[in-house]
N, CA, C and O atoms as CSV, one atom per row, in Angstrom:
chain,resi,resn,atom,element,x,y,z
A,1,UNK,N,N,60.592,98.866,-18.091
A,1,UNK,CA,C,59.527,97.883,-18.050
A,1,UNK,C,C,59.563,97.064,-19.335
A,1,UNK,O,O,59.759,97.516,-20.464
A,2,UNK,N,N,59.336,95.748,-18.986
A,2,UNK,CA,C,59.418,94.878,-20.087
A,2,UNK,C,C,58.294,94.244,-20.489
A,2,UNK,O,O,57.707,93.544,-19.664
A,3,UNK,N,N,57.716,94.383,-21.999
A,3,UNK,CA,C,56.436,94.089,-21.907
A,3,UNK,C,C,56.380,92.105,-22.465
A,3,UNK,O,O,57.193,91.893,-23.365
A,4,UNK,N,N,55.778,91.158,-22.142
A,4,UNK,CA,C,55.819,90.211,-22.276
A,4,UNK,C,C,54.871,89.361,-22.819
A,4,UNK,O,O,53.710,89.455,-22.420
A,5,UNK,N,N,55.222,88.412,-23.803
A,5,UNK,CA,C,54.454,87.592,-24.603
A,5,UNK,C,C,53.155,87.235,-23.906
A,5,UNK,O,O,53.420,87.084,-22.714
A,6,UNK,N,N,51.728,87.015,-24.162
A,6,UNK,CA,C,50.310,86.911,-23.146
A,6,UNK,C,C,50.819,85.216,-23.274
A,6,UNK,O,O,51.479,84.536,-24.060
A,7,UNK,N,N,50.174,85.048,-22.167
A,7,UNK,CA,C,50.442,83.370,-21.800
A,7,UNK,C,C,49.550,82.587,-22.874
A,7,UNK,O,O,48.527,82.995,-23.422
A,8,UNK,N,N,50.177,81.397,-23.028
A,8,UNK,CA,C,49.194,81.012,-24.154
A,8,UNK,C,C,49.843,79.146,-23.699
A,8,UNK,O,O,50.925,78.639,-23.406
A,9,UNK,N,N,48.179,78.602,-23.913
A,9,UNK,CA,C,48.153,77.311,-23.624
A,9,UNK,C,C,48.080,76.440,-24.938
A,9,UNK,O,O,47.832,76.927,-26.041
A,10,UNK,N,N,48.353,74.928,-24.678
A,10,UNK,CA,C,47.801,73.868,-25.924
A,10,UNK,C,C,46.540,73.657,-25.559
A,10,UNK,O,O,46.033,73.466,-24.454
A,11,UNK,N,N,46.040,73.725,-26.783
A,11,UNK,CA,C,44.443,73.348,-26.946
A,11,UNK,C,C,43.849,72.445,-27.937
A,11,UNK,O,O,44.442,72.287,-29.005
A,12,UNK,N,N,42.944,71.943,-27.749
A,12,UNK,CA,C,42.776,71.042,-28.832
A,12,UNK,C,C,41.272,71.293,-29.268
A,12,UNK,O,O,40.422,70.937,-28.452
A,13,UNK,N,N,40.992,71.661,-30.033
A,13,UNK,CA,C,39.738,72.541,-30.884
A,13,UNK,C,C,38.744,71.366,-30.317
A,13,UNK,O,O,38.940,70.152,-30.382
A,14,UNK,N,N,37.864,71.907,-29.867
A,14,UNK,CA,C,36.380,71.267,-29.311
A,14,UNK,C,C,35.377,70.987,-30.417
A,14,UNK,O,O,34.435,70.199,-30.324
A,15,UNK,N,N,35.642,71.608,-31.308
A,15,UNK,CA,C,34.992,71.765,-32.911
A,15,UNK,C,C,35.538,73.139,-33.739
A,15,UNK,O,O,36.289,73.869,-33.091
A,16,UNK,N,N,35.253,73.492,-34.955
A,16,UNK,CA,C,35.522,74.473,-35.902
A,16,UNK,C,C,35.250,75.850,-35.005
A,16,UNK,O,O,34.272,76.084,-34.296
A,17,UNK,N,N,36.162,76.509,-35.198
A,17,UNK,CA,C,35.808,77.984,-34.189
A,17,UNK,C,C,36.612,79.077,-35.218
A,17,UNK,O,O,37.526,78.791,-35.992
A,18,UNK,N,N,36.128,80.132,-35.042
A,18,UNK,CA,C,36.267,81.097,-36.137
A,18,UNK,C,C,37.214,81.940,-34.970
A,18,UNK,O,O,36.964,81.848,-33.768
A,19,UNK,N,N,38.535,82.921,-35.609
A,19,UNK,CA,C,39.717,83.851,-34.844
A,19,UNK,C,C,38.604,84.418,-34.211
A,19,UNK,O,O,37.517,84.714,-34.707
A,20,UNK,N,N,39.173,84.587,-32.544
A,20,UNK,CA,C,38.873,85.561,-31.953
A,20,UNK,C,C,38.167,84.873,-30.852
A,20,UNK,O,O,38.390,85.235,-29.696
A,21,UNK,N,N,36.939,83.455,-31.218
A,21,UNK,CA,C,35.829,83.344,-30.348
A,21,UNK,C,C,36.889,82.802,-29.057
A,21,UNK,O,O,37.891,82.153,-29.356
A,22,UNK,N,N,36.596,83.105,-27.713
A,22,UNK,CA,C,36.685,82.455,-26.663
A,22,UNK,C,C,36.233,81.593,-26.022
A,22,UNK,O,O,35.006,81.524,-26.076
A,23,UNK,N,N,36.700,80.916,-25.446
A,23,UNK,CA,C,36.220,79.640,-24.518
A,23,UNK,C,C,36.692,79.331,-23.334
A,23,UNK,O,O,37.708,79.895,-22.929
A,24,UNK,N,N,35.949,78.251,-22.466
A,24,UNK,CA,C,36.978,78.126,-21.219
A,24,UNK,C,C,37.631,76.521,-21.462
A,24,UNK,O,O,37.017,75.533,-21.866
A,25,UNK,N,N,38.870,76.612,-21.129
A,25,UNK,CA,C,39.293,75.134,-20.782
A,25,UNK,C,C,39.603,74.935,-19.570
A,25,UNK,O,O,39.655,75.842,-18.739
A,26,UNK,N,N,39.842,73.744,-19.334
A,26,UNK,CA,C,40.459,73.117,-17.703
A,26,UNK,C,C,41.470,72.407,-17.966
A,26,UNK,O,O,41.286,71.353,-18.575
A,27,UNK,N,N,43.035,72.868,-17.507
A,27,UNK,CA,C,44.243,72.479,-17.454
A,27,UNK,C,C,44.055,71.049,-16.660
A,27,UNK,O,O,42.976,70.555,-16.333
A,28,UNK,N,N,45.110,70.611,-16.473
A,28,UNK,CA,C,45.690,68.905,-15.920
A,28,UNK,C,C,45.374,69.465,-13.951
A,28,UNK,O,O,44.749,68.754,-13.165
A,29,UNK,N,N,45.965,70.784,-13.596
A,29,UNK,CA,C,46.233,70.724,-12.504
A,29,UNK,C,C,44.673,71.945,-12.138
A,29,UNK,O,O,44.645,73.061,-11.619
A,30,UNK,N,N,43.417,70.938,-12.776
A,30,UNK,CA,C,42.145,71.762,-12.273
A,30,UNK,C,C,41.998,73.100,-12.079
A,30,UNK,O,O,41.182,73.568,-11.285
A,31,UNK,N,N,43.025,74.003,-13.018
A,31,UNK,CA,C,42.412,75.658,-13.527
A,31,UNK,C,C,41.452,75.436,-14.396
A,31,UNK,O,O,41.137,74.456,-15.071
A,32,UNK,N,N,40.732,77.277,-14.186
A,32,UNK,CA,C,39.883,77.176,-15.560
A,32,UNK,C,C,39.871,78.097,-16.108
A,32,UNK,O,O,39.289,79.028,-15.551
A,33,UNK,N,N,40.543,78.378,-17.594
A,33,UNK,CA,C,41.111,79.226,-17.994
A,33,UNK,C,C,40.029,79.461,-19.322
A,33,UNK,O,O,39.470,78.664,-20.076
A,34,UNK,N,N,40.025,81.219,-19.202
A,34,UNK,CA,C,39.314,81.424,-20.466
A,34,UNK,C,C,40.365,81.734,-21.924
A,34,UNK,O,O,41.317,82.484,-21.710
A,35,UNK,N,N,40.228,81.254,-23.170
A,35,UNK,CA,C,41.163,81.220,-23.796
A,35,UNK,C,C,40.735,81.544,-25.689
A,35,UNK,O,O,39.647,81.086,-26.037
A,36,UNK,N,N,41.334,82.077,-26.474
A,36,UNK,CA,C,40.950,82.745,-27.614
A,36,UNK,C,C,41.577,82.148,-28.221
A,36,UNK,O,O,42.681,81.618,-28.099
A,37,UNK,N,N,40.426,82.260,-29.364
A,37,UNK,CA,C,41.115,81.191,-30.552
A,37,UNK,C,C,42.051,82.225,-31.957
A,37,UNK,O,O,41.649,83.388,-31.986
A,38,UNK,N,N,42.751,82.020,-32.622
A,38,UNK,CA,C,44.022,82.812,-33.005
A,38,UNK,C,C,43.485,82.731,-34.645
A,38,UNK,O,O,42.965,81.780,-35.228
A,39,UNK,N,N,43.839,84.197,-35.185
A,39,UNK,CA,C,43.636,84.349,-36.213
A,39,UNK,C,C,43.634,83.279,-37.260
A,39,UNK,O,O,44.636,82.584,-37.431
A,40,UNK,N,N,42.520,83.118,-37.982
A,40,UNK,CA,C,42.905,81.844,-38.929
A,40,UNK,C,C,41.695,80.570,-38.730
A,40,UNK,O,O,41.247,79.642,-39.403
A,41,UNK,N,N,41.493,81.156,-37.392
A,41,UNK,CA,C,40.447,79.955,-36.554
A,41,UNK,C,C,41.274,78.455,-36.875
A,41,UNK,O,O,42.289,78.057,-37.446
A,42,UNK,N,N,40.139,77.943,-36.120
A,42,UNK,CA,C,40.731,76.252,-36.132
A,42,UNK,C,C,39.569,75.352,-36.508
A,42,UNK,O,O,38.448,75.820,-36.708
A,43,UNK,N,N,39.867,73.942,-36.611
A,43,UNK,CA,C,39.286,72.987,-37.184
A,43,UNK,C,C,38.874,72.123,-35.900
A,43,UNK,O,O,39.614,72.068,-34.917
A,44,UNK,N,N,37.622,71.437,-35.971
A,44,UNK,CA,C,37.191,70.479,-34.708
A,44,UNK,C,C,38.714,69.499,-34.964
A,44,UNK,O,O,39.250,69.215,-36.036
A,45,UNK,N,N,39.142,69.132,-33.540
A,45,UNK,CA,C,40.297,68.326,-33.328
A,45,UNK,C,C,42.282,69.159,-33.352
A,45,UNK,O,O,43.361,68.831,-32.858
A,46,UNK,N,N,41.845,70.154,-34.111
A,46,UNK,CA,C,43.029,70.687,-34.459
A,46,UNK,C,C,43.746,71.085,-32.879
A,46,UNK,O,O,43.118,71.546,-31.926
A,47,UNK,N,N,45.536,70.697,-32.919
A,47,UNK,CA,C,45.627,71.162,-31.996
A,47,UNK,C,C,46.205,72.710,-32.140
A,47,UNK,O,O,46.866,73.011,-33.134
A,48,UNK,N,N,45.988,73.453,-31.339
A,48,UNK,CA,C,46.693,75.206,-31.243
A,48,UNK,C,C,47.368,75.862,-29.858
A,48,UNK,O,O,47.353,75.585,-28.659
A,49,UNK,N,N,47.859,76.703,-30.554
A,49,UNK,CA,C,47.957,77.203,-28.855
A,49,UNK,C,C,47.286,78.524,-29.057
A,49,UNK,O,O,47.481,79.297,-29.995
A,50,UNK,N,N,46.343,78.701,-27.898
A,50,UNK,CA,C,45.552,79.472,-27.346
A,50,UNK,C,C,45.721,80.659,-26.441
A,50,UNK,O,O,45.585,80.462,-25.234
A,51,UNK,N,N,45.966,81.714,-26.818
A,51,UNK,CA,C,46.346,83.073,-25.904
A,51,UNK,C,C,44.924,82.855,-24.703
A,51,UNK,O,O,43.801,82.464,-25.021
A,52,UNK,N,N,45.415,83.259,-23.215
A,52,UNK,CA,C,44.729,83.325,-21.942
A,52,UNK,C,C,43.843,84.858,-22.383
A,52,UNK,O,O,44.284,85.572,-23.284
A,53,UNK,N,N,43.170,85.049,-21.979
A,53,UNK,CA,C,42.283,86.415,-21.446
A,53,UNK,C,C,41.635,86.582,-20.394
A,53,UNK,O,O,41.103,85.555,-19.970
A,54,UNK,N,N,41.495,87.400,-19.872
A,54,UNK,CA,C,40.733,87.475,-18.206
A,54,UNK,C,C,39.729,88.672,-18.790
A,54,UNK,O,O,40.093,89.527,-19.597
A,55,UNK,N,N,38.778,88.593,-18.386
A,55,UNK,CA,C,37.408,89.221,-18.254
A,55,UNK,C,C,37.431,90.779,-17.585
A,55,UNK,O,O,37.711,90.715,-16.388
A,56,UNK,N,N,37.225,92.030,-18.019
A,56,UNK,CA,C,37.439,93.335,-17.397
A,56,UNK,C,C,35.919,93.072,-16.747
A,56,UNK,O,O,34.945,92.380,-17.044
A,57,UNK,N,N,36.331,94.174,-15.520
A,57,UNK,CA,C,34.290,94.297,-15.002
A,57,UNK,C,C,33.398,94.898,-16.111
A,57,UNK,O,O,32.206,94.589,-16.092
A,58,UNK,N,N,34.026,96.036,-17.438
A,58,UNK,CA,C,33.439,96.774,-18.248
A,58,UNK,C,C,32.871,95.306,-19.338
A,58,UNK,O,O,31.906,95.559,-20.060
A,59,UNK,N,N,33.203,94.504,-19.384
A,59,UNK,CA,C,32.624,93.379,-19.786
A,59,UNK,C,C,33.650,93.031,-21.638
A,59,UNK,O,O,33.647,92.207,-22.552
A,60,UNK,N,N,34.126,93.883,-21.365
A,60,UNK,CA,C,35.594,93.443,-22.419
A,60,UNK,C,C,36.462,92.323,-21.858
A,60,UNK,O,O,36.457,91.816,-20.736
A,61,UNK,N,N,37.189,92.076,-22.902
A,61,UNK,CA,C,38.504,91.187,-22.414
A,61,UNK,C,C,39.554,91.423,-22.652
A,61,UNK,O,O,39.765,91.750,-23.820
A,62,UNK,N,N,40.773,91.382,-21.667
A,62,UNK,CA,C,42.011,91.640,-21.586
A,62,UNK,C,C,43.119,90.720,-21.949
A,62,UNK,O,O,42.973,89.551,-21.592
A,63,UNK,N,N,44.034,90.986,-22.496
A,63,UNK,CA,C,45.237,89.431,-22.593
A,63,UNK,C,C,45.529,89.547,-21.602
A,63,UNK,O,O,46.063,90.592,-21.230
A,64,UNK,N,N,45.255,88.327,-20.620
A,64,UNK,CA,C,46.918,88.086,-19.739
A,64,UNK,C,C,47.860,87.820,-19.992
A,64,UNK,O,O,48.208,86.993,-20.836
A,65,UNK,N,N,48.822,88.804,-18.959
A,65,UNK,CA,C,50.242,88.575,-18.856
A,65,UNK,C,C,50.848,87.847,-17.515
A,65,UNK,O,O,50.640,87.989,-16.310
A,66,UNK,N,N,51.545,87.151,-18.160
A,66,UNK,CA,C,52.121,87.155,-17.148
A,66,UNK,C,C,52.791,87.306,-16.130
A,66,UNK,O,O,53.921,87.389,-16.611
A,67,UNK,N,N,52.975,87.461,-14.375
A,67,UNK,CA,C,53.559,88.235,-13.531
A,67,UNK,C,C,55.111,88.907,-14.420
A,67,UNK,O,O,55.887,88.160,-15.015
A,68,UNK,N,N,55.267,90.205,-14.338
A,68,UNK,CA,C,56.813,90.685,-14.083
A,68,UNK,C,C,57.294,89.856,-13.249
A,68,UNK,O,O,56.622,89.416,-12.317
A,69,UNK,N,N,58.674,89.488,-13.493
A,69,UNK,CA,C,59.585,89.178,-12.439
A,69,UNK,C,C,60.831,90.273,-12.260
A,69,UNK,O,O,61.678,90.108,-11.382
């Protein structure tokens, strides 16, 4: 089994956000992805790329991965 990098999108900081906080964005092709901001935090405007997370029912959050192939 091969374990694989969590998907991670471009984002462009909505304003100043401190590592860790999450948010949702909406891709070009109308997803809506919840997405964490990366150690270091970011600056309003800054662009980053943003690791995906999906929501557990225990009310934690998980990285997504993406499918094995």
């Amino acid at each position: 089994m091969t374990v694989k990098d969590p998907e991670q999108v471009r984002v462009v900081a909505p304003s100043n956000l401190n590592a860790g906080y999450t948010f949702n964005v909406t891709t070009e092709d109308g997803r809506t992805l919840n997405v964490r901001v990366p150690i270091g935090g970011v600056v309003k405007g800054e662009p980053f790329n943003a690791e995906v997370v999906i929501n557990n029912d225990d009310g934690g959050d998980t990285t997504l991965f993406p499918p094995a192939m």
